[in-house]
N, C-alpha and C positions, 0 to 999 in steps of 0.2 A: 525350437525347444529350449534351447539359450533362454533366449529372452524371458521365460515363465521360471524356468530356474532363478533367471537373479529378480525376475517378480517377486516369486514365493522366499525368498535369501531376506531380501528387503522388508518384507512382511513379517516374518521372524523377526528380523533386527528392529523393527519399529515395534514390535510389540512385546521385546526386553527394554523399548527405552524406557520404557515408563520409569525404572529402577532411575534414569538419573536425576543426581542431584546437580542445585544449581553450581555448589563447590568444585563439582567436576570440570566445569567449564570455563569458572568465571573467580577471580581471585576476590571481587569487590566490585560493586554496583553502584553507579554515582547519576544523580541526575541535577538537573538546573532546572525550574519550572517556573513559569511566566503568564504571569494573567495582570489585563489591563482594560476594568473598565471605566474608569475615569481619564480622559485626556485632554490635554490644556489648550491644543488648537485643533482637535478633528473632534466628529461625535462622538458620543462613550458608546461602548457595549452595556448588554444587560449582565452577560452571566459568564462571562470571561473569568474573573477573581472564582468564582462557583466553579468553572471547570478547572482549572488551575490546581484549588484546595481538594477537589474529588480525585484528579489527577496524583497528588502527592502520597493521598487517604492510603487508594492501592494499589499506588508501588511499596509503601511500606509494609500494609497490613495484608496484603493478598502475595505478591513477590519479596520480600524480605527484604527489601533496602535498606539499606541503615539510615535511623533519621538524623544523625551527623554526617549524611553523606548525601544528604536530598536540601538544597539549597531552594525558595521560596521567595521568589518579587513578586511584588503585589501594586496596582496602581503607582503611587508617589517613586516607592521604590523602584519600579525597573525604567527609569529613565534611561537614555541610551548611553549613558557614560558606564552606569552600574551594570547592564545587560553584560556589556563587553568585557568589562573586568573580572566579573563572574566567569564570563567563558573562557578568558583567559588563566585566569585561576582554579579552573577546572580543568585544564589542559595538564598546568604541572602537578595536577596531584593523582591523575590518573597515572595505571600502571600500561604492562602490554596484555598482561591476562584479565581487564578490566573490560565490564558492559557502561555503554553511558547512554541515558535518556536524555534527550534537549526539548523541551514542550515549552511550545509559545499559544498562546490565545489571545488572540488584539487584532487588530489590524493591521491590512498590508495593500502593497501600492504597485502600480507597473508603469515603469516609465519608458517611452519608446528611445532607442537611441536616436543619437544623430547619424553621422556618412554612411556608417557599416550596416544600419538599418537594427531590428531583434530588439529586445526586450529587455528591462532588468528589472527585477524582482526585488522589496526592500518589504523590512519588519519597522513599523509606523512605532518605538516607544513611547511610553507617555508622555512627555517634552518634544516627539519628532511632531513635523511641521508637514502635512502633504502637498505645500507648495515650494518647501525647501527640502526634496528627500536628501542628495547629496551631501548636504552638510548635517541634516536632524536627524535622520531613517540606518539603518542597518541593511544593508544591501547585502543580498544573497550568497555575493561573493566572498564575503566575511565568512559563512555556515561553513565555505568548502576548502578557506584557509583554513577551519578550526580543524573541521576531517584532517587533512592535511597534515596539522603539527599534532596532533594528537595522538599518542602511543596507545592509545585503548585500541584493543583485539575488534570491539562491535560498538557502532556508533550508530543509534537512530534519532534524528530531529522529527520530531510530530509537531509541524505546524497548523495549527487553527485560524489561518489566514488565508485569503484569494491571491493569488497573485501570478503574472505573466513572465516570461525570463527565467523558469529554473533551470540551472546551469548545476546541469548533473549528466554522468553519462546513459546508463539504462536502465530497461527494468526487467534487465535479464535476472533469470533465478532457476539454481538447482530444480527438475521435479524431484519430487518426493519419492520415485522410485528407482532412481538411478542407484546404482551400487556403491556403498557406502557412504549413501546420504547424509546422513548426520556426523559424522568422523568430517567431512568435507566442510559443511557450512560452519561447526562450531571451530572448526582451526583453522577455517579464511578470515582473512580479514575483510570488517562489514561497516560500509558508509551508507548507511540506507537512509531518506525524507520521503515522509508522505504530509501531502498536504492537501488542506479541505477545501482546495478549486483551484480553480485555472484565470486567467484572463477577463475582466469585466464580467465574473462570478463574483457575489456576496457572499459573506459567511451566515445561515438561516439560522435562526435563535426563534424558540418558543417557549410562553409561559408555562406550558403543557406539561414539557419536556426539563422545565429548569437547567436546559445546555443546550450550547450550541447543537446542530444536528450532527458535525463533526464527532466531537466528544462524545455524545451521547450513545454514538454509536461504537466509537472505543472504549469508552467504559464496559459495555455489554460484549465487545469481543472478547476483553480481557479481564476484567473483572468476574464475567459470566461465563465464560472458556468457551463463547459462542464462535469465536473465529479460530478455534481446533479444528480445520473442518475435515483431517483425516483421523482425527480423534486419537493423538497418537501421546496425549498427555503435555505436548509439546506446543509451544504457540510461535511459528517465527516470526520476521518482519513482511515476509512476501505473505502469510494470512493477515497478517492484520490490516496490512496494502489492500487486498482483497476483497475483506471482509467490510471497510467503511466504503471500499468506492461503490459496491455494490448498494448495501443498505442505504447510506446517504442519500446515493441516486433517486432509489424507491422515497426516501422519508420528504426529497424537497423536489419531487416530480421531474426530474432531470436538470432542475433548477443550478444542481450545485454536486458537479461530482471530480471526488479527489484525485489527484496526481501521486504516482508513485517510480522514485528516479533512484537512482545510486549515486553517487560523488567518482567511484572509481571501477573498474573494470572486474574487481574481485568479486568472489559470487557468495561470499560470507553469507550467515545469517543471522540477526541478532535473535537470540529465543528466550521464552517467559514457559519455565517448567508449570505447570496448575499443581495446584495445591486441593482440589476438589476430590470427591470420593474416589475411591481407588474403585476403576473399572471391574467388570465381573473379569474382563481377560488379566486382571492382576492378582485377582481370587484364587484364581487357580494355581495350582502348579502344575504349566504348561508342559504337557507329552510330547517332548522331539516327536516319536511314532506317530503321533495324529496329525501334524504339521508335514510328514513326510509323505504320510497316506498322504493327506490333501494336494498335496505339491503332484504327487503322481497321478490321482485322479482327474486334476487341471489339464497335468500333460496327453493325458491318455484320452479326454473328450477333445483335446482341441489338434490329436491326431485325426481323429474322427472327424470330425469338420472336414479338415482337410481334403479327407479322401474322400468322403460327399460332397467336394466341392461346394462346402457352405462358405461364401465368402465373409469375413471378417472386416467391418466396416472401419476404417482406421483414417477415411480422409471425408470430407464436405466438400460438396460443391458450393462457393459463398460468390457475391460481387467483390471483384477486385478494389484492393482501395486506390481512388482518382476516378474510379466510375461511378456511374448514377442508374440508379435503381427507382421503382414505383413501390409508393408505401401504401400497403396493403389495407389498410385501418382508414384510410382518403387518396384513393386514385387517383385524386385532382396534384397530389401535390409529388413533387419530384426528391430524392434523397441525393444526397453526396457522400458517399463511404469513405471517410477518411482514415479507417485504420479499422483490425478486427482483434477481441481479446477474447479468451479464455477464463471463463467466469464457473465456480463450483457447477452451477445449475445449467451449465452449456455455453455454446459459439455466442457472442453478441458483436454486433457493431456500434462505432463509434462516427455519428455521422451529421450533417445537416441540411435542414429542409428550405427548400427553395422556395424565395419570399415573393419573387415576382413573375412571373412570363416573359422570357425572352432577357434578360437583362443578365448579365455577367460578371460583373464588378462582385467583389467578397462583399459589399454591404448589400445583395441579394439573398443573402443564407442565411439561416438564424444560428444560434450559438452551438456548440456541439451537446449531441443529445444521445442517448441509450437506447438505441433500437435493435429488439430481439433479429434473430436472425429468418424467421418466417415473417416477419413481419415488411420487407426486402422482395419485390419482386421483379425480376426482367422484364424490361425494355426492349421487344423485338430489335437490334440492328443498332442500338446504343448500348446496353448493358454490355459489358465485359466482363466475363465469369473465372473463377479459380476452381481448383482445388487447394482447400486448406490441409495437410496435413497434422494431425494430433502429435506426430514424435519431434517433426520440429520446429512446427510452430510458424511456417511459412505457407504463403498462398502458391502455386506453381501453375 
């Protein structure tokens, strides 16, 4: 009965948020924005500079940035000397009560290490060289010294790049219905990057779409308040994380789906209030009395359950991730579940398909891919099964 109480607490308190303002939260909004599709030793992009200036459009015109406070490279301009200097001069002029957005669109590069083995991750500027990254390139480790020196309250990087080696800690996040959710994300502090792929992933560009399919589909989260997706007038970083790796997936057939990491342990959120019609539940002037009925008639049906022993479904049975599963949509071919998320529209795995018979070596699998979670079936005597739990987000 706890637990429906701080349900329906939470439900109230998310449906006063609407009342806030950005002022409440944030002293000053700064961002650095980066587009590059002309470069002097790698191929150009089409529509990089296009995402970049739509990028700028609305943070200013849809979130309120100041436009003395939204800084602009463009091709010639963000060579890697300028990139850095910018960042670093966006470090001292931010406060602690400050949000900062860092948006790159260009290319990017992974280089394998040497003895230790693992990956590193670089932003290609326009003068970077992809067979000199170390001396031309922006290595990722740069992004998490910036986190690092940076007095800003919420810091999210939205890179438009692939790349291997991100060197971040997780992508742990508040749910939305733990008690005092919003008090908590907007007074942690937040190091959040999502980026539009992984490892020997391209960035997908169509004419169609005039943006990358990265952008195009942050534009429409946030521009559109399509990645709201508890509708609570609020947009954080873990939706908008979310909301492109999802879409993306769907837009470039598993071709190309984003990463979402933290820099540090704190479970901040950075958030984009919308500025779109005021909901009917803002219409109103909401009855404590009706909210309290409802809260009691929750409690009072899911008595009932109880004592009809109607069980409450609260965990899945999924394939553990490190096991192999039969993909339902071709029998013939075998699955490797290497991880399992939590997606608005339900369970899915994150996994790949076995490219040969009998062969073992990683270059037997193809690249990792989005398969539903029926789509996953056992293996008499090889599959190995879980239960996933919804509350904590573990297999057992």
């Amino acid at each position: 009965m706890v637990k429906y109480i701080q349900y329906w607490l939470v439900c109230i308190h998310l449906v006063f948020a609407v009342d806030l303002k950005t002022s409440d939260v944030y002293d000053n909004s700064w961002a650095l924005i980066v587009g590059i599709n002309d470069y002097e030793h790698v191929r150009g992009l089409n529509y990089a500079v296009e995402d970049a200036l739509a990028m700028k459009n609305m943070l200013i015109n849809v979130y309120g940035f100041s436009r003395n406070n939204v800084r602009v490279l463009t091709n010639g301009e963000a060579t890697g000397s300028n990139i850095k200097k910018a960042l670093h001069s966006l470090v001292k002029s931010v406060g602690e009560n400050d949000r900062v957005v860092f948006y790159f669109a260009g290319h990017g590069e992974t280089e394998t290490l040497g003895l230790e083995g693992g990956d590193m991750g670089f932003l290609i500027p326009a003068d970077g060289d992809a067979e000199d990254l170390y001396l031309t390139a922006i290595p990722m480790d740069e992004l998490k010294r910036i986190s690092d020196w940076s007095k800003a309250k919420h810091m999210l990087f939205l890179v438009d790049a692939c790349y291997g080696g991100l060197a971040a800690m997780n992508t742990r996040s508040l749910a939305s219905t733990s008690p005092n959710y919003l008090d908590n994300i907007t007074e942690d502090i937040s190091r959040q990057i999502i980026t539009a792929g992984g490892k020997e992933e391209q960035v997908v560009e169509k004419d169609e779409w005039e943006h990358s399919a990265f952008t195009k589909n942050l534009l429409s989260g946030l521009k559109e308040k399509r990645a709201d997706y508890n509708d609570d007038g609020i947009i954080t970083g873990a939706e908008i994380g979310m909301y492109v790796q999802e879409k993306v997936s769907l837009d470039t057939d598993n071709f190309q789906t984003p990463q979402m990491r933290r820099f540090t342990t704190h479970e901040g959120e950075i958030i984009f209030i919308t500025k779109g019609e005021k909901k009917e539940e803002q219409e109103k002037e909401l009855d404590y009395q009706q909210i309290l009925q409802a809260m009691v008639l929750q409690m009072s049906q899911q008595t009932q359950n109880q004592n009809n022993q109607i069980p409450v479904n609260d965990n899945q049975r999924v394939v553990k991730p490190g096991s192999i599963g039969l993909y339902a949509k071709d029998p013939t071919k075998d699955v490797m579940i290497e991880s399992i998320f939590l997606r608005p529209s339900g369970l899915a795995y994150k996994g790949k398909f076995k490219l040969s018979i009998g062969a073992s070596d990683d270059m037997s699998w193809s690249r990792v891919v989005i398969i539903e979670i029926d789509d996953v079936l056992e293996i008499p005597g090889e599959t190995i099964t879980g239960i996933y739990n919804y509350n904590t987000g573990t297999v057992d």
